[in-house]
Structure formats: structure tokens, C-alpha cells
C-alpha positions, -999 to +999 in steps of 0.1 A: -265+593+405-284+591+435-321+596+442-319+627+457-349+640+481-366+674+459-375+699+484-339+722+484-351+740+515-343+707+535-308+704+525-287+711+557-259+739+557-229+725+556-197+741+569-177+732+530-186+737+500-203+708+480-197+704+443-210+679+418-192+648+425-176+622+397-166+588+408-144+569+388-126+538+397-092+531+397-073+525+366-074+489+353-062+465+328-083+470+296-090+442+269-069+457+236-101+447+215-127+473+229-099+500+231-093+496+194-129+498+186-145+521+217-152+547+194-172+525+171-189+512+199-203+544+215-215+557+181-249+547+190-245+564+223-236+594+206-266+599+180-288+601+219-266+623+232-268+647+204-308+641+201-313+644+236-290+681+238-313+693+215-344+685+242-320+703+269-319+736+250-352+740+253-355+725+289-324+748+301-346+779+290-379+764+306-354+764+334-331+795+336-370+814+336-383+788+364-356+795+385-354+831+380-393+830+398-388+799+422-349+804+436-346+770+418-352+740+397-383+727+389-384+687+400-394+674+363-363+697+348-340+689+371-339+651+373-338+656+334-307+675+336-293+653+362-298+622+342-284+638+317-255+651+324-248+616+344-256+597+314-230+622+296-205+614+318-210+573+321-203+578+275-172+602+280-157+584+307-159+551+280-149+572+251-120+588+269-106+550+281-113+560+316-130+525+319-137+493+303-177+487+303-200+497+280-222+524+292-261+514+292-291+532+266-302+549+300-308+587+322-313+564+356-281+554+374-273+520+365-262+503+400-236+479+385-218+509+363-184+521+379-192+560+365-216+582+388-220+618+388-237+633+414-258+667+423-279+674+447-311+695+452-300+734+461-314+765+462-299+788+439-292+828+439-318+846+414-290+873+407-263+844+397-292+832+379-302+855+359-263+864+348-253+826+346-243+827+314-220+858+316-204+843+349-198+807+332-177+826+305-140+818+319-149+784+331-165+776+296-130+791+277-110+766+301-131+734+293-129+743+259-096+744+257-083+715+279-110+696+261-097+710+226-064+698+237-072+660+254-090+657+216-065+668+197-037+640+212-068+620+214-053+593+188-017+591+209-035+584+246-054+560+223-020+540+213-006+545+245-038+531+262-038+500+233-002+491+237+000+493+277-036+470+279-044+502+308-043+537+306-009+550+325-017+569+363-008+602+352-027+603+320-057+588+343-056+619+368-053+641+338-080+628+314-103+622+351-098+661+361-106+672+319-142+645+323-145+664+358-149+702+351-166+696+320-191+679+343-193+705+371-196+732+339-224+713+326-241+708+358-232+749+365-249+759+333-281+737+340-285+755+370-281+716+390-258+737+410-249+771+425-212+761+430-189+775+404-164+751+392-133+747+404-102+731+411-093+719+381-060+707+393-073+682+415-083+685+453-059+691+484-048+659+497-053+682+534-086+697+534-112+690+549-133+686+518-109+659+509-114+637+541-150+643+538-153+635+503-135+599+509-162+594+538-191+601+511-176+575+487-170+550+513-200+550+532-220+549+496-203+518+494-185+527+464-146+534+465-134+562+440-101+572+426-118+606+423-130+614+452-111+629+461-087+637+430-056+636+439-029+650+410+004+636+406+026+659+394+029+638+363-015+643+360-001+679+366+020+682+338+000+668+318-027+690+326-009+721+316+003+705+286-034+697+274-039+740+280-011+747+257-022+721+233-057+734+230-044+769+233-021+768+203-051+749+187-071+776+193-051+800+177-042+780+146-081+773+137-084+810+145-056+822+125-069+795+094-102+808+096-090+845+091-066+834+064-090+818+045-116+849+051-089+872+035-088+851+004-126+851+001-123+886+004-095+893-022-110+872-047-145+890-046-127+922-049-102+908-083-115+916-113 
């Protein structure tokens, strides 16, 4: 993530839209060995992640009522939740075999890590503010369920990733869009952006935002496969198949859950 300058009143119009930006590279060989222990490995990545949600909670508050009087972020909270959600992605992007290095103990961006997420310093609208969380709804029932989905075939992208040595282009694209709305909903609900998220199917191969989003990567000096993300229609595919996946999930934990609630219910009432 880079050091962005604070003051939001000095970031220039631009004629596009600008959303939160996750660079991944492009898929390579993996060693079998970390593949069949990654989740092992990022254990102790995961206690900090859960310890350090529980600090956001309370930051996110300090900040929804901050911004609600300021038009935005305060500078302490918002590098917090930047470095955060960065150092969210840099973990996920391991755990879901979207690359082969171990993601460092660290909120900073790490220079030599392939993984960045990006945001930038924006004033935000007090009226999307204060209903943020209302708005986020359909966003948040989408990442749920693609992520639902990618978790629940989880263990076969796993074997496919351990048997090939590489995780396979289309799976890539699809598992790279899933890591990239979550992130652009996190960075959405920490108000470290006023952009809604969005194209979840991967960016237009003839927009401008794609030529300019190539420029950015480049002229950072660091290549990405996904920016912009362009989706095969094998990433496609697979996409859709997640939805369904973590759709009919969904509505079996659901349907379990109401099942099992009846039977409480029925045996209370038995004499």
C-alpha cells in the first residue's frame, strides 16, 4: 500500500472513477510442500487478524461518528484501516493459493511482497455516511455468498492447485475477482472509500479505466495480473458457479438451522 499524502481536499478530480486497487501477480509454479501445509502456516497470521478485527470494531465506530462531523477519515484511523485491510489481503491472497510467499507479521506495505491493496485519501458524502451500512447491504449478501461458495470447494481448488504445482488461469481470475470485492467491501465499510463496489466480473478490457489502470501499475513499477482484471470466460464461469455454490449453501444451513429449531421446539412441547 502506498504512503498516501492525508489532506483529501488535495486529491485532484479525476474524469473516472477510482476504486481500491488489488495487485496480484501472475499465476506461477508453486512448491507442492507449502500448498499442502499453507493453511498451517497462516495460522499464526490468523489469531492477529482476529485480534486485530476486534480493535477495528471499535475504531470503525470512532470513525463512522468522525466522519459524519469531518466529511472524512481521521489520519490515525484511516492508515489503521488501510493497513489493515492491506495486511488482510497480503494473508487471503496466501490462504487462497493466489501466491507462494509467506505474508509478513506487518500493517506497513512490505516492498518485496507481490500483494498490495491500495486506497487513497477521499472526501466522503455525510449522507452515504451516515446510511453506510444500509447501502453496503447487497454488496455484503454477494461477498458472502461467493465467499461461502470459494470456501466451500475450498478443499478441491486445493488438490487441483497441489497436483498441477500452479493454480489453473481461470480458477486464478475467479479466486482474484472473489479476494477483490471482499477487499473494495471492506475498504467501503471502513469508510477508506466513497466508491461502492463493483464489477465483480472483472473490468472491461476497453475502458478507459482499464488503460489507465495498467499505466498506474506500470509506472509504480509493479506489473499486475489484476490491474486491470481481465475474466476469461472460464474465470466467468466459474464465478457464477461459486454464487450457486454459496447460494445453495445458504439455503441448506438455513433450511438445517430451521429443521433443527422445529425439533427443539417439538420436544419442549412433548410431554
Amino acid at each position: 500500500m502506498s504512503e498516501p499524502q492525508w489532506d483529501p481536499r488535495t486529491v485532484p478530480e479525476s474524469p473516472r472513477e477510482w476504486l481500491p486497487a488489488l495487485d496480484i501477480p501472475e499465476p506461477a509454479r508453486q512448491r507442492r510442500l507449502t500448498v499442502l501445509v499453507r493453511w498451517l502456516l497462516l495460522i499464526p497470521h490468523f489469531v492477529v487478524l482476529f485480534l486485530l478485527s476486534v480493535a477495528v470494531v471499535f475504531t470503525a465506530i470512532a470513525g463512522w461518528f468522525s466522519a459524519l462531523v469531518l466529511g472524512r477519515l481521521p489520519e490515525p484511523i484511516f492508515r489503521f484501516h488501510a493497513g489493515y485491510t492491506a495486511y488482510y489481503a497480503r494473508v487471503a491472497a496466501a490462504s487462497m493459493l493466489l501466491v507462494d510467499r509467506y505474508p509478513p507479521f506487518t500493517l506497513a506495505q512490505p516492498e518485496a511482497f507481490p500483494v498490495r491493496f491500495e486506497v487513497r485519501p477521499t472526501p466522503l458524502n455525510r449522507l452515504a455516511v451516515l446510511f453506510r451500512v444500509i447501502l453496503a447491504i447487497p454488496a455484503a449478501i454477494i461477498e458472502s455468498v461467493v465467499t461461502s461458495g470459494w470456501a466451500t470447494l475450498s478443499v478441491i481448488w486445493w488438490l487441483i492447485t497441489l497436483a498441477l504445482g500452479r493454480m489453473p488461469r481461470p480458477l486464478f481470475e475467479a479466486t482474484a475477482a472473489t479476494l477483490r470485492y471482499h477487499s473494495r467491501l471492506s475498504a467501503y465499510w471502513l469508510l477508506l472509500t466513497p466508491s461502492y463496489p463493483k464489477r465483480f466480473f472483472g473490468d472491461d478490457p476497453e475502458s478507459p479505466n482499464a488503460t489507465a489502470e495498467v499505466a498506474e501499475a506500470l509506472n509504480a513499477g509493479r506489473p499486475s495480473a489484476t490491474r486491470p482484471l481481465l475474466v476469461s470466460t472460464g474465470g466467468t464461469v466459474l464465478l457464477v458457479l461459486l454464487l450457486v455454490v454459496g447460494l445453495l449453501s445458504a439455503i441448506s444451513t438455513s433450511s438445517t438451522t430451521t429443521t433443527s429449531s422445529d425439533d427443539v421446539t417439538t420436544v419442549s412441547h412433548s410431554p
